[in-house]
C-alpha positions in Angstrom: 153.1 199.8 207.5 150.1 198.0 207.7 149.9 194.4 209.4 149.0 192.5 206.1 152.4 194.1 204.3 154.5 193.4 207.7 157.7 190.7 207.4 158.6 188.6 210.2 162.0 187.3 210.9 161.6 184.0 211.8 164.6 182.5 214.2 165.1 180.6 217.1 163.3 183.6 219.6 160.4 183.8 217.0 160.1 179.8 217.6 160.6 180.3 221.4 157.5 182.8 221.0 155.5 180.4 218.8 156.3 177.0 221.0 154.7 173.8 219.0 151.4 171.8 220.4 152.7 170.2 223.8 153.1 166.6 223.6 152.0 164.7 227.0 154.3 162.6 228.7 151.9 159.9 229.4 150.7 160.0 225.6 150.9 157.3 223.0 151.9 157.4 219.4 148.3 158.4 218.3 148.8 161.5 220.4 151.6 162.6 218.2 149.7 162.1 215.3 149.4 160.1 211.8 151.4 161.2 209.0 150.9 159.6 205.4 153.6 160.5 203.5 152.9 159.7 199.3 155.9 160.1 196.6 159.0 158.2 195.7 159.0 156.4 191.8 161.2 153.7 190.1 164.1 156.6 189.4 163.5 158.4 192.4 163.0 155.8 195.3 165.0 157.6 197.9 163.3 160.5 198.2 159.9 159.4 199.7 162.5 157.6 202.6 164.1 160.8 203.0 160.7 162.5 203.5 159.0 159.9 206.3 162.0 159.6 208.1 161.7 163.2 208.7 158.8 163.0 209.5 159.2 160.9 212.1 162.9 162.6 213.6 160.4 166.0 213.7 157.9 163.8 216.2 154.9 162.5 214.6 153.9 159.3 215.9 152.4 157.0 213.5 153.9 156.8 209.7 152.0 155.4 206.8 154.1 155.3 203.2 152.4 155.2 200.0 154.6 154.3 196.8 154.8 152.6 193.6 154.4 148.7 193.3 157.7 148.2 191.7 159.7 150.0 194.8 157.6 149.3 197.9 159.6 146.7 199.0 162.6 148.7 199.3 161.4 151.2 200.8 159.7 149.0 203.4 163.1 147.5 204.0 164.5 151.1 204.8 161.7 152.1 206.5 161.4 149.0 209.5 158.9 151.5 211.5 156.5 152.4 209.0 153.5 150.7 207.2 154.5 150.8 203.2 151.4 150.2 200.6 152.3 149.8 197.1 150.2 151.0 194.4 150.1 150.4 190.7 151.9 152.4 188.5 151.5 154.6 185.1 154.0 153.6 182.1 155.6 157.0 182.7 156.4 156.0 186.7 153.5 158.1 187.9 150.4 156.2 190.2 147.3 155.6 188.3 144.3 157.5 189.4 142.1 154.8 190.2 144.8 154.1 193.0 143.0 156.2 195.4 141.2 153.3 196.5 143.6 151.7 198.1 143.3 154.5 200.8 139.4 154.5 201.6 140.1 152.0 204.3 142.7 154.2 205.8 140.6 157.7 205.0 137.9 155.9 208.0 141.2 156.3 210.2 143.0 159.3 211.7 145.2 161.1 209.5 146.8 164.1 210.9 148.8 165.4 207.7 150.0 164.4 203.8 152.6 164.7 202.1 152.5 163.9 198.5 155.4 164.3 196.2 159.0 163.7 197.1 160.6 161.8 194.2 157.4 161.2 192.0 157.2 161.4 188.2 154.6 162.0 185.5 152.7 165.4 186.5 149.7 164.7 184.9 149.1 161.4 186.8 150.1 162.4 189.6 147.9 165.7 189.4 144.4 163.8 189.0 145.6 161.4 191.9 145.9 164.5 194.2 142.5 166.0 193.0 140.8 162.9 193.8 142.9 161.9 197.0 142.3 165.0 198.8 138.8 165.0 199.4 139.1 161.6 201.4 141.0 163.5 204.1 138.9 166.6 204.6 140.8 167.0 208.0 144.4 166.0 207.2 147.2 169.3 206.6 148.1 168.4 203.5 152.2 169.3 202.0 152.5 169.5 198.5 155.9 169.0 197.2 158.1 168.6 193.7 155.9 167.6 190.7 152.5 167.3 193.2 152.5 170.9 193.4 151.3 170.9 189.9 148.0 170.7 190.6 147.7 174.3 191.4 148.6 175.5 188.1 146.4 177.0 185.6 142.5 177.3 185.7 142.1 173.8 186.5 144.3 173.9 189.8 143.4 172.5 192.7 140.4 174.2 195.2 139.4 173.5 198.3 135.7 175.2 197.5 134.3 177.0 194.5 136.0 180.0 195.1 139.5 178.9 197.4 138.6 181.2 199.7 138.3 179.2 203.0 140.7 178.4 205.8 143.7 177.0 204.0 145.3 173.1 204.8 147.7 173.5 202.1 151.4 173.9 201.8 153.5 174.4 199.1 156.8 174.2 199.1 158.6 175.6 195.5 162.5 176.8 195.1 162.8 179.6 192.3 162.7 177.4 189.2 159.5 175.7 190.5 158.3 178.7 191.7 158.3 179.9 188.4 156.8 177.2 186.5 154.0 177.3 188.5 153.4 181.1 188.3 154.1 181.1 184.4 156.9 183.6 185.1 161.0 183.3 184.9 163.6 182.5 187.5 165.2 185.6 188.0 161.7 187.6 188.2 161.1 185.2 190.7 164.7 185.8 192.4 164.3 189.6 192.2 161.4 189.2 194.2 160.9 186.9 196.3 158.7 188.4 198.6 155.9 189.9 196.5 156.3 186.5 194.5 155.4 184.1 197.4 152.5 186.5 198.6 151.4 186.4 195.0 151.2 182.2 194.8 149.7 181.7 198.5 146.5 183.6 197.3 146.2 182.7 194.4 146.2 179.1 195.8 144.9 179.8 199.0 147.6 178.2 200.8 150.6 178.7 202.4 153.8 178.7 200.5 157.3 178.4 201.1 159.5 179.8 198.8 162.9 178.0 199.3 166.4 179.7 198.8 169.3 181.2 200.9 166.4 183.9 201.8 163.3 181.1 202.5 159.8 183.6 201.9 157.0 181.8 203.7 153.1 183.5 202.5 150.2 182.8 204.0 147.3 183.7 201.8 146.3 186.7 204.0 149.1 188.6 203.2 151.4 188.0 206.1 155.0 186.6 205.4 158.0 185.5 207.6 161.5 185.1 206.0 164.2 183.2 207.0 167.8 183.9 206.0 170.2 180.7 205.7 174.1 181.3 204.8 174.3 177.0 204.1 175.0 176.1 200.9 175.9 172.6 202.0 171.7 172.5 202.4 171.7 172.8 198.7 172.2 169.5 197.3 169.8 166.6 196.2 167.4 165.3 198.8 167.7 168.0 200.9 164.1 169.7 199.6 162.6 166.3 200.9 163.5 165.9 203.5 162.3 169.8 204.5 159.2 168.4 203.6 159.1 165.7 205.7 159.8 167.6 208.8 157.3 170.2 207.8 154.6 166.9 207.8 156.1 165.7 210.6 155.2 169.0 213.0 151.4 169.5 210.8 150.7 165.7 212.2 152.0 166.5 215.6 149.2 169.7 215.6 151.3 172.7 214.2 148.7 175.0 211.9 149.7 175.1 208.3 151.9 178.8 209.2 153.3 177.0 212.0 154.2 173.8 210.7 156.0 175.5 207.5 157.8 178.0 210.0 159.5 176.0 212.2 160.2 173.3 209.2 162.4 176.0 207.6 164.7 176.9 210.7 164.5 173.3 212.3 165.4 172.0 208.6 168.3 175.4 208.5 169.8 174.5 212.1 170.0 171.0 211.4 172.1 171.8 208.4 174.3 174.2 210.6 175.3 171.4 212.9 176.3 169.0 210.0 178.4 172.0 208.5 180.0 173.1 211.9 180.9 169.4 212.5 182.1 168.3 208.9 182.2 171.3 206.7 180.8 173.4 204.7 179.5 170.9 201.5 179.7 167.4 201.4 177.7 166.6 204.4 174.1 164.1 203.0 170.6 164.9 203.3 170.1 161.5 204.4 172.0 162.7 207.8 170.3 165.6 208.1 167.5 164.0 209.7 169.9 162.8 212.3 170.3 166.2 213.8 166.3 167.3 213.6 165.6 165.9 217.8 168.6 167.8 219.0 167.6 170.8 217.1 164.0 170.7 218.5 165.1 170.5 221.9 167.3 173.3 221.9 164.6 175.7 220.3 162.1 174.5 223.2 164.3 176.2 225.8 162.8 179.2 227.5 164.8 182.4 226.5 165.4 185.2 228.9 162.6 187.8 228.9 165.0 190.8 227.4 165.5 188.1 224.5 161.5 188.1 223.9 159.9 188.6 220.8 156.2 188.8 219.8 154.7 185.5 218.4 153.6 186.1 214.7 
């Protein structure tokens, strides 16, 4: 089998093999890196709060929110530890292009990673404000989640250079229904595949792409893929997707690469879940707590594991 067609398993001795940036003990919270996370919408305010505090329980050091107008005071009072601009907002609950300049200020700063897209609405909108966001941030990993993932769809999509061929800073993050949307194909062909399906969308998008389910396909667009299994079905329940999202942003900021970021996401995000289930069953347990259990799990997968217990890193 050749290398590009290879799968990895990804669990905790894959992680072990694949250890995160190493965070200095005498650093500060630039050192762990700036993470602007973008989404939430009148309906949908929690989910941009379920995103950065992710972000922040995965390590990154420095949190900046972007949200509607009519919610950024709420979320400002949930988030204490972030800074929360509010920007003006669509009739249809999406932010208005011309938005972007509220972040040329910040573009002058250091921005380690974006996410845009937990709990925003009107596609369209939301599609031209990611078009003309992006190229502010030339540096930042950027996370594309929920309706923001859009923008890859169709001849129009999203490209980093004329022909999206370059070194990928995108990650996508689709379940199957998404997934499908996107592609212009079915659930179940989507289901029935996941594999070929995930390798498919992270070249034609150049980027790398999470397929989400109780078998998790992560692509990168060169061909290689790692797939996590998760037994959790308490892990499927509203919020739970953001909140993935935010740890993935969370790692990119603290210097993961795009494969590595979305890797360890998935298990960290998997393992946290496992703890809430062993502890209070199998459903019923919030995504709002998972975040709770994300340092725990991060310490325990940056023990050393017995040489016998070695894998190669991917």
């Amino acid at each position: 089998m050749t290398t590009h067609l290879a799968i990895h398993r990804l669990d905790a001795a894959r992680l072990q093999a694949w250890p995160l940036p190493a965070i200095g003990i005498g650093g500060d919270k630039e050192d762990r890196g700036h993470v602007l996370v973008i989404g939430g919408s009148c309906q949908m305010p929690g989910a941009v709060i379920l995103a950065a505090t992710a972000a922040l329980r995965a390590g990154a050091g420095k949190l900046t929110v972007a949200t509607g107008q009519s919610v950024a005071q709420l979320v400002a009072s949930a988030l204490p530890e972030s800074r929360v601009i509010g920007l003006p907002e669509t009739e249809s609950g999406g932010l208005q292009s011309w938005s972007i300049e509220e972040f040329r200020t910040l573009a002058k700063k250091r921005v380690d990673a974006i996410l845009i897209g937990p709990g925003m609405q009107d596609e369209p909108a939301i599609c031209t404000f990611v078009r003309n966001l992006l190229p502010l941030f030339p540096d930042a990993r950027v996370v594309l989640d929920a309706c923001a993932m859009g923008v890859v769809r169709g001849s129009q999509g999203y490209q980093e250079d004329g022909e999206n061929t370059g070194a990928t800073r995108l990650i996508l993050t689709p379940h199957a229904g998404e997934m499908a949307r996107l592609l212009g194909d079915d659930k179940e062909t989507i289901r029935a595949n996941p594999q070929q399906a995930a390798r498919d969308a992270a070249k034609n998008w150049n980027a790398v792409v999470a397929l989400k389910g109780a078998i998790t396909c992560i692509a990168a667009p060169t061909g290689v893929l790692w797939q996590h299994e998760e037994d959790n079905i308490g892990l499927a329940s509203s919020g739970s997707g953001d909140v993935l999202a935010g740890i993935i942003a969370g790692l990119a900021a603290r210097g993961a690469t795009v494969e590595q970021a979305t890797g360890w996401g998935v298990v960290v995000h998997a393992q946290a879940g496992r703890r809430l289930a062993e502890r209070m069953g199998a459903i019923g347990f919030l995504a709002r707590e998972i975040a709770s259990e994300i340092p725990a799990v991060l310490t325990e997968l940056d023990k050393p594991i017995p040489t016998s217990a070695a894998v190669s890193p991917p």
